[in-house]
DRENTOR-980121 format. One record per residue: x negated, y negated, z of N, C-alpha, C, O in turn; residue number from 1; residue in three letters. Coordinates in nm, 3 decimals, always signed. Layout:
DRENTOR-980121
((X,Y,Z),(X,Y,Z),(X,Y,Z),(X,Y,Z),NUM,ala)
...
end
This chain:
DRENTOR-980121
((-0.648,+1.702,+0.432),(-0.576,+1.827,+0.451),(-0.631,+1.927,+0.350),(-0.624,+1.893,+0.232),1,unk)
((-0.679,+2.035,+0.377),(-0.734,+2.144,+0.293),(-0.626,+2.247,+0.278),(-0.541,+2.271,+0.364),2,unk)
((-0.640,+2.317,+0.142),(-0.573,+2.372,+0.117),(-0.522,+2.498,+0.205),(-0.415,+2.555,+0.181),3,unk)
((-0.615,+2.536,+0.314),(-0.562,+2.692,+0.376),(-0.504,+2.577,+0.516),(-0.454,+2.653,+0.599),4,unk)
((-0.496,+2.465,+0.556),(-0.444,+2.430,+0.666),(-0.274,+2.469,+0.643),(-0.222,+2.483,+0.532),5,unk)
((-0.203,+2.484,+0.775),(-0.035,+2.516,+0.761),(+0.005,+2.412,+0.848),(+0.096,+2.436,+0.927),6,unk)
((-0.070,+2.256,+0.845),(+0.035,+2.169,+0.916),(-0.042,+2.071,+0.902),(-0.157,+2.106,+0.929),7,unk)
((-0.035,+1.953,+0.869),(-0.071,+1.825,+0.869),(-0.158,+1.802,+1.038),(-0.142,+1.838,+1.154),8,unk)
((-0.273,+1.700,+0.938),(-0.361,+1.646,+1.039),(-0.305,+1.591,+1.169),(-0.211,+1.512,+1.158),9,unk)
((-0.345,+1.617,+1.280),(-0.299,+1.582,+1.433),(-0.239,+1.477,+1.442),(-0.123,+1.462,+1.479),10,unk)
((-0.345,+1.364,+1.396),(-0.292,+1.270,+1.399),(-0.155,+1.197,+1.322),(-0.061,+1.128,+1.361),11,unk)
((-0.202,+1.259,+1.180),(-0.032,+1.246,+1.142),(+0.084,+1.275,+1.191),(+0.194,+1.226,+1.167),12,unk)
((+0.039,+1.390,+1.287),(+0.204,+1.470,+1.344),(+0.207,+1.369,+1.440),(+0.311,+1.305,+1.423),13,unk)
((+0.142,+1.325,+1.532),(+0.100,+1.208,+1.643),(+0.226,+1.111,+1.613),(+0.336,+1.091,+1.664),14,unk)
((+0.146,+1.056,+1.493),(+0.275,+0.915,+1.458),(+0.338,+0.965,+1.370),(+0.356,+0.889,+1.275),15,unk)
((+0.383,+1.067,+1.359),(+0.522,+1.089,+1.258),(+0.576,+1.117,+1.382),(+0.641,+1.014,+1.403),16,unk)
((+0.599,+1.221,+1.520),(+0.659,+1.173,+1.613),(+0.698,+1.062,+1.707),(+0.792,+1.062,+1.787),17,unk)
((+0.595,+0.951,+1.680),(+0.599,+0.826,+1.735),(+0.696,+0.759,+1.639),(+0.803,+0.712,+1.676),18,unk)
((+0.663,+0.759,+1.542),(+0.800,+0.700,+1.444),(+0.924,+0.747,+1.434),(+1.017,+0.678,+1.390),19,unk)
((+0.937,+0.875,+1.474),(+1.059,+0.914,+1.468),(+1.167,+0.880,+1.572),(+1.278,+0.834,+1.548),20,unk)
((+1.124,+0.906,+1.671),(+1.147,+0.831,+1.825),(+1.172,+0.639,+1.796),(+1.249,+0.547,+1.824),21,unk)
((+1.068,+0.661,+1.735),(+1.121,+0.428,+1.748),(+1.221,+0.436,+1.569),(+1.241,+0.351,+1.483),22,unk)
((+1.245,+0.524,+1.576),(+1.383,+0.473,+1.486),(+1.474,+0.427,+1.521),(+1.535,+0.359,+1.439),23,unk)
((+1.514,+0.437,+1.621),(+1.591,+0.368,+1.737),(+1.607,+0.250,+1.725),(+1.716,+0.192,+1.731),24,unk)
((+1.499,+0.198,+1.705),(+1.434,+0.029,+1.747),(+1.553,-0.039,+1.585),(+1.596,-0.154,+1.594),25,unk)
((+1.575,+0.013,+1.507),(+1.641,-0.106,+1.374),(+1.780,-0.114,+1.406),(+1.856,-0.210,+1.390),26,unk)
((+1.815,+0.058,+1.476),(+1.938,+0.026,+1.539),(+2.029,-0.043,+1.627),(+2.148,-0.071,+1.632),27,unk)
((+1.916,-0.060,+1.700),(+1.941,-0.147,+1.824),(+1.919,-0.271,+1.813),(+1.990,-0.347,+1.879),28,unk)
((+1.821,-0.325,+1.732),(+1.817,-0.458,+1.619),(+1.930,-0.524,+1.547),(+1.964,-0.636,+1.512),29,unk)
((+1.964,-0.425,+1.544),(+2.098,-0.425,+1.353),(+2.241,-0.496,+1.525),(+2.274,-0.612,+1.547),30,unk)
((+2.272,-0.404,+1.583),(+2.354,-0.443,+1.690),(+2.367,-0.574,+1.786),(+2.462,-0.644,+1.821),31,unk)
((+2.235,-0.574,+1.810),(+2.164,-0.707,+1.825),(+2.245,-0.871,+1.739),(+2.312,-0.964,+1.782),32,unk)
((+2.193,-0.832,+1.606),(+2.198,-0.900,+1.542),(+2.385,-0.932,+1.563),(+2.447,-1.026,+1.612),33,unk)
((+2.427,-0.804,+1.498),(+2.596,-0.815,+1.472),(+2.677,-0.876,+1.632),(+2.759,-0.967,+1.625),34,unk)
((+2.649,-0.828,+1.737),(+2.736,-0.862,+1.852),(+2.676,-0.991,+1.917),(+2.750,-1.055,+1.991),35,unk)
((+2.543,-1.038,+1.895),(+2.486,-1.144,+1.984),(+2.456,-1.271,+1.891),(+2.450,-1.379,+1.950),36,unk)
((+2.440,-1.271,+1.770),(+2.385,-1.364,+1.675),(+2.225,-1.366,+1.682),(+2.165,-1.422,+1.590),37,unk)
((+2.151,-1.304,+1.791),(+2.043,-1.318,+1.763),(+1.965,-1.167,+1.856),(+2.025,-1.071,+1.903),38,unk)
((+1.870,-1.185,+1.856),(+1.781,-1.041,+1.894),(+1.693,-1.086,+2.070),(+1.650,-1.191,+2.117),39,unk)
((+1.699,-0.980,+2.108),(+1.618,-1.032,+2.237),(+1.479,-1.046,+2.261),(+1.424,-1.079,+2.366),40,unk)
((+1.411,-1.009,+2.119),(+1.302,-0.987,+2.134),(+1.236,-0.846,+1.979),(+1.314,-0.759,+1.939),41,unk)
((+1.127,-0.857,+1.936),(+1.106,-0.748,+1.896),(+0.973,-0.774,+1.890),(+0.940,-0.891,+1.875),42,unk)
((+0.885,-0.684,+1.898),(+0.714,-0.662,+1.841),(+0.677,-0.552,+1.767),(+0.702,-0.446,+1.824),43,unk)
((+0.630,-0.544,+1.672),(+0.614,-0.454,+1.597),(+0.473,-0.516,+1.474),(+0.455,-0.634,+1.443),44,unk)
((+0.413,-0.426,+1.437),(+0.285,-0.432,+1.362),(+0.196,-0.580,+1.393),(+0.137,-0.649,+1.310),45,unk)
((+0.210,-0.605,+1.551),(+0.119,-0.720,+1.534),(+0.157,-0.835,+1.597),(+0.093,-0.905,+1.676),46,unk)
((+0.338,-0.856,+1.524),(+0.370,-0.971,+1.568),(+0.458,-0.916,+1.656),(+0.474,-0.798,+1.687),47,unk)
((+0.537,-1.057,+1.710),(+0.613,-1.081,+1.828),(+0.721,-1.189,+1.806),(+0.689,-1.307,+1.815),48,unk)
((+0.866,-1.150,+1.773),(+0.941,-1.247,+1.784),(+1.016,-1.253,+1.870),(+1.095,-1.159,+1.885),49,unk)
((+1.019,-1.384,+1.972),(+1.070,-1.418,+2.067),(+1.275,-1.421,+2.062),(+1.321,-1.412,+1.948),50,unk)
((+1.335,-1.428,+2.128),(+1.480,-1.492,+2.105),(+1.495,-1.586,+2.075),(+1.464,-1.667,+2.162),51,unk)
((+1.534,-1.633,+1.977),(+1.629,-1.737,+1.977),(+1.439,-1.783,+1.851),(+1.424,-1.904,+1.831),52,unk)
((+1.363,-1.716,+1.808),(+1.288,-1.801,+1.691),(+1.341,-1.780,+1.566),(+1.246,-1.768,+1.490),53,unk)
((+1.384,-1.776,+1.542),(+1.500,-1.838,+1.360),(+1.448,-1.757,+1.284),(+1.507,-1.744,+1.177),54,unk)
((+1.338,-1.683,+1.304),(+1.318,-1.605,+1.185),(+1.368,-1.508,+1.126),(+1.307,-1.408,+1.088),55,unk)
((+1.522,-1.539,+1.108),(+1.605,-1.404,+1.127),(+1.547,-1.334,+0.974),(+1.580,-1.217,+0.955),56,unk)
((+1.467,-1.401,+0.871),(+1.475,-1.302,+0.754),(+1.347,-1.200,+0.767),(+1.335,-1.089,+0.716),57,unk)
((+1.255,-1.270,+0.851),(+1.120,-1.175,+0.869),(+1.178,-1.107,+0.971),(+1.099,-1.017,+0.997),58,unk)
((+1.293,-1.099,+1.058),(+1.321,-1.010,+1.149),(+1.399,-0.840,+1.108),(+1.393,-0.727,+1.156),59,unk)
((+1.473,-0.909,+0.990),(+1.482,-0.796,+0.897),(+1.440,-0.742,+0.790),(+1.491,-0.647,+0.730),60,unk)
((+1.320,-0.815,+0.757),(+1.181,-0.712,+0.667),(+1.129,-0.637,+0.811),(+1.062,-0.536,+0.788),61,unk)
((+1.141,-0.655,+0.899),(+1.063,-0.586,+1.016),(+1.102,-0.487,+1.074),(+1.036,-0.396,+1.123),62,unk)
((+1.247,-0.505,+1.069),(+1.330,-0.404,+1.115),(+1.342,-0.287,+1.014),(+1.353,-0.169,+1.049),63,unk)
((+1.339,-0.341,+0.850),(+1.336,-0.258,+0.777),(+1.242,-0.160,+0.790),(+1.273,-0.045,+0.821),64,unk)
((+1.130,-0.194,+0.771),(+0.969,-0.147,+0.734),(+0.979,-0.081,+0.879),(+0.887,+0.000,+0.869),65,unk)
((+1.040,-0.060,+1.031),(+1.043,+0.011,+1.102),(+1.137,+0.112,+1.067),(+1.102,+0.227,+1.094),66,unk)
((+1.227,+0.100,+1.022),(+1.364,+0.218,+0.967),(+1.303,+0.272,+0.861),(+1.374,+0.357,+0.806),67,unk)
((+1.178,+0.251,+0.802),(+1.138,+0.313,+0.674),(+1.007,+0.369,+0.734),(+0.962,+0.445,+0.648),68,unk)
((+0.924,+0.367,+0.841),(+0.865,+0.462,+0.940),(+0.893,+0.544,+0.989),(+0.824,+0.646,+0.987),69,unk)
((+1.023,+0.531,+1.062),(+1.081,+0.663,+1.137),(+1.162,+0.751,+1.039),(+1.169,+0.873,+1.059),70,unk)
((+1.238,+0.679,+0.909),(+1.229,+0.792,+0.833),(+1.144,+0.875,+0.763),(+1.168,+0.985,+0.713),71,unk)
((+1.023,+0.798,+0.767),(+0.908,+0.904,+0.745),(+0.845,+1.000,+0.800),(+0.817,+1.114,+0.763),72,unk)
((+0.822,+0.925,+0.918),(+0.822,+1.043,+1.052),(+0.927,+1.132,+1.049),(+0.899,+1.227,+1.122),73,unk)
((+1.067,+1.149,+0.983),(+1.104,+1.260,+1.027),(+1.114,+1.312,+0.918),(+1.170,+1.421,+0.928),74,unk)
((+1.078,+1.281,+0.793),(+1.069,+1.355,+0.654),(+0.929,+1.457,+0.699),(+0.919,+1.580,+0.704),75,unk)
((+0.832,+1.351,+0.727),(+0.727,+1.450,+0.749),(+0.728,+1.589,+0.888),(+0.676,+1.700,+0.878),76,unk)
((+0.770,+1.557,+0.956),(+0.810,+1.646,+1.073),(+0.886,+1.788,+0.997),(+0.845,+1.903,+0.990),77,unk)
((+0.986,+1.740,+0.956),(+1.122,+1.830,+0.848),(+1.012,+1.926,+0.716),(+1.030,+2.046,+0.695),78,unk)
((+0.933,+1.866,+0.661),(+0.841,+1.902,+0.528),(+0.926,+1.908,+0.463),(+0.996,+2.008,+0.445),79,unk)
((+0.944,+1.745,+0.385),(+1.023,+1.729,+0.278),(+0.969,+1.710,+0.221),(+0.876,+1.635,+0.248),80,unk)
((+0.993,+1.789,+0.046),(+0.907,+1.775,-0.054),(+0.847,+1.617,-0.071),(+0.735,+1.577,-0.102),81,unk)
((+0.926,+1.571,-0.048),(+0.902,+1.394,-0.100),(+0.863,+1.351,-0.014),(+0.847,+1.230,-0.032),82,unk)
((+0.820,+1.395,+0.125),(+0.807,+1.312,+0.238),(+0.667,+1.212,+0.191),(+0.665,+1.093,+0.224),83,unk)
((+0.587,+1.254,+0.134),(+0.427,+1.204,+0.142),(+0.474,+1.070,+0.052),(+0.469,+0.954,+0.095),84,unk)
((+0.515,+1.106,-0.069),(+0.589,+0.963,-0.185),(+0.678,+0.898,-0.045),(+0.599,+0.833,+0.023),85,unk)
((+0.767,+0.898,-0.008),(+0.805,+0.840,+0.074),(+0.744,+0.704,+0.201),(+0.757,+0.585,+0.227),86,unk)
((+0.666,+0.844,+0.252),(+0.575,+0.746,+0.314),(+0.444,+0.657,+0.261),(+0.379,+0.585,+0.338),87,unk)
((+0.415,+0.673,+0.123),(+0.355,+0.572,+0.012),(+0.446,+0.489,+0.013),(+0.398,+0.377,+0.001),88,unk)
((+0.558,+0.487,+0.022),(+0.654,+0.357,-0.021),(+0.668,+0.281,+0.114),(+0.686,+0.159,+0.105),89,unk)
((+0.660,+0.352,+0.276),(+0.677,+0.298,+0.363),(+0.529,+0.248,+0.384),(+0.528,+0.173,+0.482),90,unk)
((+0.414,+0.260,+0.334),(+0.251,+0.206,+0.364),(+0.261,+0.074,+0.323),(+0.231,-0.021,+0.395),91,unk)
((+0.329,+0.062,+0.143),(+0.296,-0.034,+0.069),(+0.406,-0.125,+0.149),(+0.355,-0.229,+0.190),92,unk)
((+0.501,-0.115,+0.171),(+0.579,-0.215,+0.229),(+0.596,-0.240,+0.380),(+0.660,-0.336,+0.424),93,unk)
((+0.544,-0.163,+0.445),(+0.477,-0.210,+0.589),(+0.336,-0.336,+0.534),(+0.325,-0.444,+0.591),94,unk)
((+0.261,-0.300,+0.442),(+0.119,-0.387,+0.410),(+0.205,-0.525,+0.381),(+0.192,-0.628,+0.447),95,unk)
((+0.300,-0.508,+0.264),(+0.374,-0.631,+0.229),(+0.441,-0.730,+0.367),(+0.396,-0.844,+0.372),96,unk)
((+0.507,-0.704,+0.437),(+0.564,-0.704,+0.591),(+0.451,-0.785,+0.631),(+0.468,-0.906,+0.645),97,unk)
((+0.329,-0.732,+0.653),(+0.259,-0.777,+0.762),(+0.167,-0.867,+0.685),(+0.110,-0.950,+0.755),98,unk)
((+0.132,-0.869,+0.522),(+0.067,-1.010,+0.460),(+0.177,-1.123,+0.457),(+0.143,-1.234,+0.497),99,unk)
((+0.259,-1.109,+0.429),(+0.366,-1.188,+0.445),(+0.383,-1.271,+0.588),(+0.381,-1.393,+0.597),100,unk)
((+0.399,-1.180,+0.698),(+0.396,-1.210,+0.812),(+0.236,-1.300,+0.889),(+0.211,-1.344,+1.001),101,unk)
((+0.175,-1.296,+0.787),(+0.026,-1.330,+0.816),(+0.035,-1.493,+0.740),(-0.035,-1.579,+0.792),102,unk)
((+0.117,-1.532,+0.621),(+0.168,-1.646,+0.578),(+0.252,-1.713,+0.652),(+0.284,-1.825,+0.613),103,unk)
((+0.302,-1.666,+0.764),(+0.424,-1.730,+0.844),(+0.309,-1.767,+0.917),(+0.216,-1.686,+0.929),104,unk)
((+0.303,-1.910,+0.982),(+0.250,-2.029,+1.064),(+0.327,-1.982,+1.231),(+0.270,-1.994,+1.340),105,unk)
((+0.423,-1.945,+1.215),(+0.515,-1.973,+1.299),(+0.483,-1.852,+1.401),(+0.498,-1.867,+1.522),106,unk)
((+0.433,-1.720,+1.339),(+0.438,-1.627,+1.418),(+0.255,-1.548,+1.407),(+0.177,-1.493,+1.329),107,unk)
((+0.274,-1.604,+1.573),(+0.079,-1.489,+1.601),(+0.117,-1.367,+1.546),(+0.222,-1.306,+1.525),108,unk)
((-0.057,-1.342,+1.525),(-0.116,-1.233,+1.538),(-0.156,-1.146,+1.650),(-0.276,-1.151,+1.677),109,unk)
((-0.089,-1.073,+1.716),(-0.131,-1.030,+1.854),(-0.242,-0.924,+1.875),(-0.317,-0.919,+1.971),110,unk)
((-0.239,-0.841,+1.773),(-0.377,-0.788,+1.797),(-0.466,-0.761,+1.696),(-0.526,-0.654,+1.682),111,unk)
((-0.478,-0.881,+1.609),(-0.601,-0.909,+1.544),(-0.605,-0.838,+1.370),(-0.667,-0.877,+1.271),112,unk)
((-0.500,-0.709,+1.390),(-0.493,-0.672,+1.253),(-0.531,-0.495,+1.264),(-0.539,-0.428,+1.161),113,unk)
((-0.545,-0.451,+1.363),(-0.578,-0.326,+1.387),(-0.444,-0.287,+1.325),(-0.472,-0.227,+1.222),114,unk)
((-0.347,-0.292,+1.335),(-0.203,-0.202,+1.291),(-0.223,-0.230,+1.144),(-0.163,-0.132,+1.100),115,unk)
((-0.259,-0.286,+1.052),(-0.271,-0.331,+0.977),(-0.374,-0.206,+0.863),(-0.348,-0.156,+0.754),116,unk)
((-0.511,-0.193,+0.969),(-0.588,-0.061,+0.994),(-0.559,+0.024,+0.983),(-0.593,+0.099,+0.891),117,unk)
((-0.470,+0.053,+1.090),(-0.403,+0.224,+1.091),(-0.283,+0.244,+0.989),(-0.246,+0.359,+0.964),118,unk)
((-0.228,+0.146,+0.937),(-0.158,+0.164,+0.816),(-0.201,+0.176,+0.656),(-0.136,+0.218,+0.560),119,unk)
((-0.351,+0.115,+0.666),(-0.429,+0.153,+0.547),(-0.455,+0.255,+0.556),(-0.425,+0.327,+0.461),120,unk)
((-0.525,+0.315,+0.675),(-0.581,+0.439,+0.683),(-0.436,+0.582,+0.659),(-0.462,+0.688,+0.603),121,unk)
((-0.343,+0.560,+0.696),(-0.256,+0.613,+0.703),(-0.190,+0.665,+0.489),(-0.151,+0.763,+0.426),122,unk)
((-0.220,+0.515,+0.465),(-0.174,+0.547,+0.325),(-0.273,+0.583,+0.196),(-0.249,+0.607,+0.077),123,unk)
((-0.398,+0.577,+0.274),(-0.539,+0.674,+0.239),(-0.490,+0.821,+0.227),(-0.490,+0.885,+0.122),124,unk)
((-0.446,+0.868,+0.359),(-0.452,+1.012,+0.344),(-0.362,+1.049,+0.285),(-0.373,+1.154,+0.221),125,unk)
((-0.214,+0.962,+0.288),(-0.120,+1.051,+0.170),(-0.095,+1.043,+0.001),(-0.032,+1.103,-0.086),126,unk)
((-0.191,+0.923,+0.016),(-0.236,+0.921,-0.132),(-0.307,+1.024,-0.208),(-0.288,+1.060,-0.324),127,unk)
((-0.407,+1.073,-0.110),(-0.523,+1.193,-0.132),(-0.505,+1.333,-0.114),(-0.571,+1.433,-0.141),128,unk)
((-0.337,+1.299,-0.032),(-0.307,+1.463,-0.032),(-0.196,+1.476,-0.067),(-0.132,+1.561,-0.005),129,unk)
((-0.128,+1.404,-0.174),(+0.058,+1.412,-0.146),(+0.056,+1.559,-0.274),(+0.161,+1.619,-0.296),130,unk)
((-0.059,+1.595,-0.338),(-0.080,+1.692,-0.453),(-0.043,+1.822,-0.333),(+0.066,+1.880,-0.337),131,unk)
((-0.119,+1.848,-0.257),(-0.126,+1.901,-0.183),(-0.008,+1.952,-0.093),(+0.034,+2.065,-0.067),132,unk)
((+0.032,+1.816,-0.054),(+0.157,+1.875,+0.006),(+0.278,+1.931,-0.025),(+0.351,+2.007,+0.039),133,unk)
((+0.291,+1.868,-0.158),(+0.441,+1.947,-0.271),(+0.378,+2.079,-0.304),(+0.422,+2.155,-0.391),134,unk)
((+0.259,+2.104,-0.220),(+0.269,+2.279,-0.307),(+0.278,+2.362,-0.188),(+0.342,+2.467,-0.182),135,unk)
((+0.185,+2.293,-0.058),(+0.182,+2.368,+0.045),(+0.318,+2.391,+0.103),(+0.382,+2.496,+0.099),136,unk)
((+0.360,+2.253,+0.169),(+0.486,+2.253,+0.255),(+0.631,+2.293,+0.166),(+0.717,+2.371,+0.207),137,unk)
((+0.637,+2.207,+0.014),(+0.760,+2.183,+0.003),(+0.786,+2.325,-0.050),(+0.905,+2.357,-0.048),138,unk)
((+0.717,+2.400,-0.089),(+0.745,+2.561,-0.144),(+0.810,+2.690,-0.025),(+0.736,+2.752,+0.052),139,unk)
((+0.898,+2.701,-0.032),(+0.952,+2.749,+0.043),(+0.948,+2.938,+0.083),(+0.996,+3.009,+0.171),140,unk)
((+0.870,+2.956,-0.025),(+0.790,+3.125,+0.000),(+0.710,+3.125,+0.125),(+0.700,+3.205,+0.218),141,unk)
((+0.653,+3.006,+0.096),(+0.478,+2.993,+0.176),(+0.518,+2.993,+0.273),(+0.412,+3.015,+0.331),142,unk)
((+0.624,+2.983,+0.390),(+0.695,+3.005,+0.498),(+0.698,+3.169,+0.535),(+0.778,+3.245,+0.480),143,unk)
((+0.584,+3.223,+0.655),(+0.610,+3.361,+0.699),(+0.702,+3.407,+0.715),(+0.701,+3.530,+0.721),144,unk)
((+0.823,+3.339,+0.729),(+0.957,+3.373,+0.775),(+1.063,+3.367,+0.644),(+1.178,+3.343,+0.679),145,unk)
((+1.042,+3.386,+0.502),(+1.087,+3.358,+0.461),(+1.071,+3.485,+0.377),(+0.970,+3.552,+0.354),146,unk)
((+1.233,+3.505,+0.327),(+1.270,+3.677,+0.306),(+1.185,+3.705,+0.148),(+1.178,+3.623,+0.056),147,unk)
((+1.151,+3.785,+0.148),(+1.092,+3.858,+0.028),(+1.230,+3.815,-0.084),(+1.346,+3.782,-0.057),148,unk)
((+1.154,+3.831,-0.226),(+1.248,+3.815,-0.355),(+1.345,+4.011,-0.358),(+1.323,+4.126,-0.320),149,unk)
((+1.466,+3.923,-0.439),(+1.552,+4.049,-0.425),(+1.469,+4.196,-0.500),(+1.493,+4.317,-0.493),150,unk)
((+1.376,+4.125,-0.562),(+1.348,+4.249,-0.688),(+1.210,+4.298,-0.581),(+1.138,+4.388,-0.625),151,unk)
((+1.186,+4.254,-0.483),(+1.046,+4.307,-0.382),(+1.165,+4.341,-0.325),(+1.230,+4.384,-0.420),152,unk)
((+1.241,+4.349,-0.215),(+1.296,+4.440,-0.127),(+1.320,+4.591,-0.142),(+1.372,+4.654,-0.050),153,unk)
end
């Protein structure tokens, strides 16, 4: 992201709307869990847990690390000062999630580690620009729409 851009790279807006939308998914998990004792299913970064496979504690690092996506996606959507730190905290613990999940015997790998990919790559760019973004986005002048100081009017 260069300094004269006024909106995050395409692709970021891409999956910060894709995440925001599957925020859904921990809720409907979390309900899951409370009314049925178990989940019908979930896939997410790779893996795939079936009903009724016991893994209820990797089912809620999974569910987490998805509720900590879509709140990123909508920090970043919103331009919250903190959104970029934020989503550093949702990179490193999506990576944790899925090495972890790579120690479980019990549960494939379904597509080889590409999500795995786009989550490095993902916490590349807000590492390299989060300077960037607390000055561009979170400053609230830098907004065209935003009223002149009382002593300029």
């Amino acid at each position: 992201m260069k300094q004269s851009d006024k909106s995050p790279p395409k692709w970021i807006r891409f999956f910060s709307w894709c995440f925001a939308f599957l925020t859904i998914i921990p809720i409907l998990v979390i309900g899951q869990m409370i009314y049925r004792g178990d989940i019908f299913g979930l896939s997410a970064y790779g893996f795939s847990i079936e009903e009724g496979a016991g893994e209820v504690h990797f089912t809620v690092m999974l569910t987490g690390t998805i509720l900590l996506g879509g709140l990123t996606g909508i920090f970043i959507l919103t331009r919250c000062k903190f959104a970029y730190d934020f989503g550093i905290a949702y990179s490193l613990s999506a990576l944790g999630v899925i090495s972890y999940g790579h120690f479980l015997s019990s549960l494939p790998l379904e597509d080889g580690g590409i999500q795995s990919l786009l989550v490095l790559g993902f916490l590349f760019h807000l590492i390299r620009n989060r300077s960037i973004w607390r000055t561009n986005w979170a400053n609230k002048t830098a907004y065209t729409n935003a009223l002149p100081a009382p002593s300029q009017r």
